[in-house]
RODO-949684 format. One record per atom (N, C-alpha, C): y, z, x; residue number from 1; residue in three letters; atom name. Coordinates in steps of 0.1 Angstrom, whole numbers, padded with zeros to 4 digits. Each point is the difference from the previous one (the first is absolute). Example, Ala and Ser with C-alpha at 12.3 -4.5 7.8 and 13.67 -1.06 7.14 Angstrom:
residues 2
c2  c3  c1  num  residuo  atomo
-0057  0078  0132  1  ALA  N
0012  0000  -0009  1  ALA  CA
0012  0000  0009  1  ALA  C
0011  -0007  -0004  2  SER  N
0011  0000  0009  2  SER  CA
0011  0008  -0008  2  SER  C
end
This chain:
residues 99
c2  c3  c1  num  residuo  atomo
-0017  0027  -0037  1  UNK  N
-0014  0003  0002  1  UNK  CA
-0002  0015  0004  1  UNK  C
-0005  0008  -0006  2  UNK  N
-0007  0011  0006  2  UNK  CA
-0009  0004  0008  2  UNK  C
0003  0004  0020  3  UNK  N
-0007  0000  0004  3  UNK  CA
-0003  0013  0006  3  UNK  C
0007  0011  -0008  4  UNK  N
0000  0015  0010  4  UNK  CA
0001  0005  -0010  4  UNK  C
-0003  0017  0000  5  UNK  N
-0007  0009  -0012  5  UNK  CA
0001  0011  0010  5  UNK  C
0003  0012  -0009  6  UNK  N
-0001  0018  0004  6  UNK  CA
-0011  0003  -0008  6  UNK  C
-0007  0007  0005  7  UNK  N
-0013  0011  -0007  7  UNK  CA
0008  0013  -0001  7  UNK  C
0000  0010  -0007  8  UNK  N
0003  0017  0005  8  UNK  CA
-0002  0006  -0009  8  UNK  C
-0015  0005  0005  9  UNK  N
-0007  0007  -0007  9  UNK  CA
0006  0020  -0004  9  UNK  C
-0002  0003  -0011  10  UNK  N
0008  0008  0000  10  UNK  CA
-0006  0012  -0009  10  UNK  C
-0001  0012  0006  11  UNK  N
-0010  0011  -0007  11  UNK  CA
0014  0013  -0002  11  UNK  C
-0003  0002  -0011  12  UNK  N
0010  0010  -0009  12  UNK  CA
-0001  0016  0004  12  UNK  C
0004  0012  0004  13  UNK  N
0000  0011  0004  13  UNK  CA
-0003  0005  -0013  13  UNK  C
-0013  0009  -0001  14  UNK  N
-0003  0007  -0016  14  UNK  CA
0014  0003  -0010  14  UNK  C
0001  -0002  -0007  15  UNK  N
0010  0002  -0010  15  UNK  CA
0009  -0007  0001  15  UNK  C
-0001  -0011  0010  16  UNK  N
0012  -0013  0002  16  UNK  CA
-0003  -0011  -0007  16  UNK  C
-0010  -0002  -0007  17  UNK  N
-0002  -0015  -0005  17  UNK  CA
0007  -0007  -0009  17  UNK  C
0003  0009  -0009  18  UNK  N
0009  -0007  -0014  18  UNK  CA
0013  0000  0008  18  UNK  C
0004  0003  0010  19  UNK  N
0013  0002  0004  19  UNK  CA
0000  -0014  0015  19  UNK  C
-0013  -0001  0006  20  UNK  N
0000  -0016  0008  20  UNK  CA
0003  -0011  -0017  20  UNK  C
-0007  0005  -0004  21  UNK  N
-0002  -0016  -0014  21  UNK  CA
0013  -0003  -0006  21  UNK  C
0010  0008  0005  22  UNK  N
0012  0001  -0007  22  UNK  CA
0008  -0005  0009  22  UNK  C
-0001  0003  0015  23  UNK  N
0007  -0006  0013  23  UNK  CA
-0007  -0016  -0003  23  UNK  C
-0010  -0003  0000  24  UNK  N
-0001  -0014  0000  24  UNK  CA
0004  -0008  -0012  24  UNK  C
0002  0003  -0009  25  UNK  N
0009  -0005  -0010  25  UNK  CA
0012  -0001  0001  25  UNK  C
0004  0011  0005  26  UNK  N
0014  -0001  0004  26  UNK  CA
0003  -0007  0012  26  UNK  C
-0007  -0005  0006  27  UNK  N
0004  -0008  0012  27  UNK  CA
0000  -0017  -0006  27  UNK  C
-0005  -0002  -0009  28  UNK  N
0000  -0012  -0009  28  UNK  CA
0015  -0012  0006  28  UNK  C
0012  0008  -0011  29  UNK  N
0011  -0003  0004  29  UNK  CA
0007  -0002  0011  29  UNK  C
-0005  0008  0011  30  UNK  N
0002  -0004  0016  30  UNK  CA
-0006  -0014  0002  30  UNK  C
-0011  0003  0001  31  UNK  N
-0008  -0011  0005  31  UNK  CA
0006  -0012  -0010  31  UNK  C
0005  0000  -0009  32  UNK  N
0005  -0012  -0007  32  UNK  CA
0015  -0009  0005  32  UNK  C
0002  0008  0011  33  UNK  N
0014  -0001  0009  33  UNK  CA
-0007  -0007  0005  33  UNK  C
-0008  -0001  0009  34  UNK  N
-0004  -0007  0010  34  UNK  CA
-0005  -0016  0001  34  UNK  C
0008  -0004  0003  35  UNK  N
-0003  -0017  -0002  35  UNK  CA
-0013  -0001  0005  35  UNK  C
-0001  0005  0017  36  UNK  N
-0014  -0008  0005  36  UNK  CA
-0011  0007  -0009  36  UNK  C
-0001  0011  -0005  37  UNK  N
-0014  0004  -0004  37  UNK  CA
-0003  -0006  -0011  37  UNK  C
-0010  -0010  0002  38  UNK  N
-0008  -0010  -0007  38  UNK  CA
-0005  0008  -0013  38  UNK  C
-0010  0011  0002  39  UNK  N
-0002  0007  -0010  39  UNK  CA
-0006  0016  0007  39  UNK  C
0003  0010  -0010  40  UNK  N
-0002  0015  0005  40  UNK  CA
-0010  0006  -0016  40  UNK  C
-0007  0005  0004  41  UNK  N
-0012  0006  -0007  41  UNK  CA
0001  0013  0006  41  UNK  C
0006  0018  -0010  42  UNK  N
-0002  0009  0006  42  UNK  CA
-0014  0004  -0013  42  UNK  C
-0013  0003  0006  43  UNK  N
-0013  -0002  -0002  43  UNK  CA
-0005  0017  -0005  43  UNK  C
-0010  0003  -0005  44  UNK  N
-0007  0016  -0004  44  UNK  CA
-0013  -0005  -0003  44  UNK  C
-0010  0007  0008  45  UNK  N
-0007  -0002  0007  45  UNK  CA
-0014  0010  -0010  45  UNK  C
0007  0010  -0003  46  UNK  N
-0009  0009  -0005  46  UNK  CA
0013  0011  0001  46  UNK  C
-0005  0016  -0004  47  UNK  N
0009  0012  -0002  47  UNK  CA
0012  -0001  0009  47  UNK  C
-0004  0000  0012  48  UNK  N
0009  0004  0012  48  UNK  CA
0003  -0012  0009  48  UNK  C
-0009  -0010  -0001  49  UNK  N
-0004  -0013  0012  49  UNK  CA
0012  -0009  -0009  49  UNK  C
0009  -0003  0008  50  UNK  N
0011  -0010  -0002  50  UNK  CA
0002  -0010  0011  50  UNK  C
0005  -0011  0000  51  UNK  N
0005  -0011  0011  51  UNK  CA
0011  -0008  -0005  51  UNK  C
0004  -0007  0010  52  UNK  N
0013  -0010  -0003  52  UNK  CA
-0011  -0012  0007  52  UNK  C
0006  -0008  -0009  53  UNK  N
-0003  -0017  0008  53  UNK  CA
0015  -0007  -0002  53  UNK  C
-0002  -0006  0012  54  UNK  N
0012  -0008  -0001  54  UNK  CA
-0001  -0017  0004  54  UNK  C
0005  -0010  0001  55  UNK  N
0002  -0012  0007  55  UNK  CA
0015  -0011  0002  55  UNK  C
-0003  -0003  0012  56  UNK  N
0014  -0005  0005  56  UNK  CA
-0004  -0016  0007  56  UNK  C
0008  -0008  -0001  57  UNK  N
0003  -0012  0004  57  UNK  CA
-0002  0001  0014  57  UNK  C
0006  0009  0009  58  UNK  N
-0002  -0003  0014  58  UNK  CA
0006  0015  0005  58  UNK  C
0002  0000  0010  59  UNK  N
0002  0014  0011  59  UNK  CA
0010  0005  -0004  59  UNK  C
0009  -0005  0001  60  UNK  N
0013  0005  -0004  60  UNK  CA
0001  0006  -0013  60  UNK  C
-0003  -0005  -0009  61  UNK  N
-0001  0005  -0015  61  UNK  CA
-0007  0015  0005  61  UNK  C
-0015  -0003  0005  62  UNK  N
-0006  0012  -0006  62  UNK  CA
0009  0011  0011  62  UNK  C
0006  -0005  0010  63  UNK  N
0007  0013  0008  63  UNK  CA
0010  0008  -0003  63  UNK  C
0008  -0009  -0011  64  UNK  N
0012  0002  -0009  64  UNK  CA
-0004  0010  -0013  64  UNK  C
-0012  -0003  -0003  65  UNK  N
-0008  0006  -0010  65  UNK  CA
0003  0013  0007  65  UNK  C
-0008  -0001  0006  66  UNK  N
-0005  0018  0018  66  UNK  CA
0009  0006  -0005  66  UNK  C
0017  -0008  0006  67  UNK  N
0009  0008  0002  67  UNK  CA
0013  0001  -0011  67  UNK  C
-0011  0003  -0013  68  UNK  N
0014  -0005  -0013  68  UNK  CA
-0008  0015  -0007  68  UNK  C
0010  0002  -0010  69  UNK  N
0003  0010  -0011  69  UNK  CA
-0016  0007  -0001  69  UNK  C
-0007  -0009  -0003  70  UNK  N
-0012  0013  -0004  70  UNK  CA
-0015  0002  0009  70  UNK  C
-0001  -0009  0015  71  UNK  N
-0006  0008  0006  71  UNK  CA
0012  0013  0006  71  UNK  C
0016  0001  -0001  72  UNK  N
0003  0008  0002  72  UNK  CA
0000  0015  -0008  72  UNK  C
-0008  -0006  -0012  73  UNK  N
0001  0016  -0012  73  UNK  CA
-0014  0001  0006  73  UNK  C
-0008  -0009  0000  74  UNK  N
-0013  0002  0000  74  UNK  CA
-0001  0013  0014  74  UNK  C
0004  -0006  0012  75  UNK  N
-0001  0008  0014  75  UNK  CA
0006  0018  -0004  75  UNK  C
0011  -0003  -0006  76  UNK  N
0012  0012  -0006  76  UNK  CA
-0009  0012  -0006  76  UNK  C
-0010  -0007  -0014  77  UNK  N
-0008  0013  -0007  77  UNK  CA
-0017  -0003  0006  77  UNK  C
-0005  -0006  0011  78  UNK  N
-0009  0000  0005  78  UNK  CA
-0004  0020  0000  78  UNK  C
0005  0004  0006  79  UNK  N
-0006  0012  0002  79  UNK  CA
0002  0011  -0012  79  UNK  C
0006  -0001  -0010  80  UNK  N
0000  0001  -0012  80  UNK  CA
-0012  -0003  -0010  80  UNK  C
-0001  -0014  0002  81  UNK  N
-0010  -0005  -0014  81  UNK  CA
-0015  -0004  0006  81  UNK  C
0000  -0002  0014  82  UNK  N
-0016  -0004  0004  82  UNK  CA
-0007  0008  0006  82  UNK  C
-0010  -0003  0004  83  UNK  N
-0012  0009  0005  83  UNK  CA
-0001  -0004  0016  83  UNK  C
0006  -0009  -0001  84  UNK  N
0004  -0008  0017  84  UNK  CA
0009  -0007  0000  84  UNK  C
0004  -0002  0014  85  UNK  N
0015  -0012  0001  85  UNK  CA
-0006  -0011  -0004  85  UNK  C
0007  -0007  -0003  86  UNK  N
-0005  -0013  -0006  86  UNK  CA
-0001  -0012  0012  86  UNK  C
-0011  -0012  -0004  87  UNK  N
-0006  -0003  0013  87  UNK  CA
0002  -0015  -0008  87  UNK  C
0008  -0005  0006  88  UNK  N
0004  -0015  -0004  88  UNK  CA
-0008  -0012  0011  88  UNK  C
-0007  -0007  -0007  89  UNK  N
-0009  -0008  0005  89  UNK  CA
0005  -0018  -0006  89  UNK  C
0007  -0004  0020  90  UNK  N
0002  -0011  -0003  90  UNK  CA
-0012  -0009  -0005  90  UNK  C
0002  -0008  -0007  91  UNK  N
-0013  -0012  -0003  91  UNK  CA
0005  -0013  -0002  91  UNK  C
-0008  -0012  0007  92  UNK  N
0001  -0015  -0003  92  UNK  CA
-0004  -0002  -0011  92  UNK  C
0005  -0009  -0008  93  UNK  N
-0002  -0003  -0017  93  UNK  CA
-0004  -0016  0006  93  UNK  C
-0017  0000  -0003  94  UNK  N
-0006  -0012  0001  94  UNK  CA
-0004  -0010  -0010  94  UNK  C
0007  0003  -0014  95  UNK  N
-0003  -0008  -0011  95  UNK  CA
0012  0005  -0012  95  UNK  C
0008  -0002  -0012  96  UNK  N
0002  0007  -0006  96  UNK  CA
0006  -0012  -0010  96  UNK  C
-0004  0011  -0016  97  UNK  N
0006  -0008  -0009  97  UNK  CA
0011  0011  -0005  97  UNK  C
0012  -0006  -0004  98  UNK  N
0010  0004  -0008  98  UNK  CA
0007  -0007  -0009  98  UNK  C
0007  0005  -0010  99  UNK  N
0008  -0009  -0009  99  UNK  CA
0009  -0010  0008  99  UNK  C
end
Protein backbone atom coordinates (compact mmCIF):
# COMPACT_ATOMS: atom_id res chain seq x y z
CA UNK A 1 0.00 0.00 0.00
CA UNK A 2 1.19 3.42 -0.65
CA UNK A 3 1.23 5.69 2.12
CA UNK A 4 4.19 8.34 1.67
CA UNK A 5 5.07 10.54 -1.37
CA UNK A 6 8.04 13.40 -2.10
CA UNK A 7 6.90 16.67 -3.85
CA UNK A 8 10.23 18.73 -5.29
CA UNK A 9 9.34 21.35 -6.98
CA UNK A 10 12.01 22.32 -9.28
CA UNK A 11 12.76 25.63 -11.37
CA UNK A 12 15.53 25.53 -14.08
CA UNK A 13 18.43 28.39 -14.09
CA UNK A 14 17.84 30.35 -17.71
CA UNK A 15 19.46 28.23 -20.29
CA UNK A 16 19.25 25.07 -17.98
CA UNK A 17 15.99 23.67 -19.03
CA UNK A 18 16.54 21.16 -21.82
CA UNK A 19 19.48 20.18 -19.81
CA UNK A 20 16.99 19.50 -16.18
CA UNK A 21 14.62 17.47 -18.85
CA UNK A 22 17.46 15.35 -19.68
CA UNK A 23 18.66 14.84 -15.83
CA UNK A 24 15.10 13.55 -15.16
CA UNK A 25 15.01 11.10 -17.80
CA UNK A 26 18.05 9.99 -16.99
CA UNK A 27 17.31 9.36 -13.58
CA UNK A 28 14.51 6.86 -14.88
CA UNK A 29 16.93 3.91 -14.67
CA UNK A 30 17.97 4.71 -11.06
CA UNK A 31 14.90 5.00 -9.73
CA UNK A 32 14.11 1.59 -11.49
CA UNK A 33 16.72 0.05 -8.94
CA UNK A 34 14.77 0.80 -6.19
CA UNK A 35 12.39 -1.72 -4.97
CA UNK A 36 10.54 0.45 -2.27
CA UNK A 37 9.64 3.30 -4.79
CA UNK A 38 6.12 2.48 -5.65
CA UNK A 39 6.19 4.92 -8.48
CA UNK A 40 8.47 8.16 -9.52
CA UNK A 41 7.06 10.80 -11.95
CA UNK A 42 9.97 13.39 -12.97
CA UNK A 43 7.14 16.15 -14.07
CA UNK A 44 7.55 19.78 -16.60
CA UNK A 45 5.50 22.08 -15.58
CA UNK A 46 5.84 24.72 -18.22
CA UNK A 47 9.51 26.25 -19.85
CA UNK A 48 11.56 26.15 -16.71
CA UNK A 49 9.00 24.85 -13.76
CA UNK A 50 9.87 21.08 -13.31
CA UNK A 51 9.11 18.55 -10.16
CA UNK A 52 9.62 15.03 -9.18
CA UNK A 53 6.79 13.10 -7.49
CA UNK A 54 7.49 10.14 -5.91
CA UNK A 55 5.62 7.33 -3.50
CA UNK A 56 6.78 4.73 -1.06
CA UNK A 57 5.11 1.97 1.04
CA UNK A 58 6.35 3.29 4.30
CA UNK A 59 9.42 5.29 5.96
CA UNK A 60 12.00 3.37 5.24
CA UNK A 61 11.51 3.10 1.55
CA UNK A 62 11.05 6.69 1.07
CA UNK A 63 14.44 7.32 3.38
CA UNK A 64 16.30 4.90 1.28
CA UNK A 65 14.87 6.69 -1.75
CA UNK A 66 16.63 10.26 0.29
CA UNK A 67 19.67 8.43 0.52
CA UNK A 68 20.14 6.41 -2.93
CA UNK A 69 21.75 7.31 -6.35
CA UNK A 70 19.70 10.14 -7.55
CA UNK A 71 18.67 12.41 -4.83
CA UNK A 72 22.49 12.13 -4.74
CA UNK A 73 23.04 13.59 -8.51
CA UNK A 74 20.14 15.58 -7.95
CA UNK A 75 21.91 17.58 -4.51
CA UNK A 76 25.47 17.09 -6.81
CA UNK A 77 24.17 19.48 -10.02
CA UNK A 78 21.61 21.48 -7.70
CA UNK A 79 23.78 24.55 -8.07
CA UNK A 80 24.41 23.96 -11.58
CA UNK A 81 20.91 23.28 -13.17
CA UNK A 82 18.35 25.30 -10.62
CA UNK A 83 17.35 28.58 -9.80
CA UNK A 84 17.19 27.28 -6.08
CA UNK A 85 18.27 24.30 -3.87
CA UNK A 86 15.77 22.07 -4.26
CA UNK A 87 13.03 21.85 -1.47
CA UNK A 88 11.77 18.35 -0.94
CA UNK A 89 8.37 18.19 0.71
CA UNK A 90 7.50 15.19 2.74
CA UNK A 91 3.74 14.32 2.14
CA UNK A 92 1.02 11.71 3.48
CA UNK A 93 -0.57 9.78 0.44
CA UNK A 94 -4.35 9.71 1.58
CA UNK A 95 -5.84 7.79 -1.28
CA UNK A 96 -4.14 6.32 -4.40
CA UNK A 97 -4.65 4.24 -7.39
CA UNK A 98 -1.90 2.28 -9.18
CA UNK A 99 -1.52 -0.66 -11.42
Amino acid sequence: MTKLALYVPLEAKPGKEEEVAAFLKSALPLVNEEVGTVAWFGIRMGKSNFAIFDAFPDESARNAHLSGKVAAALMARADELFASPPQINKLEVLAAKLP
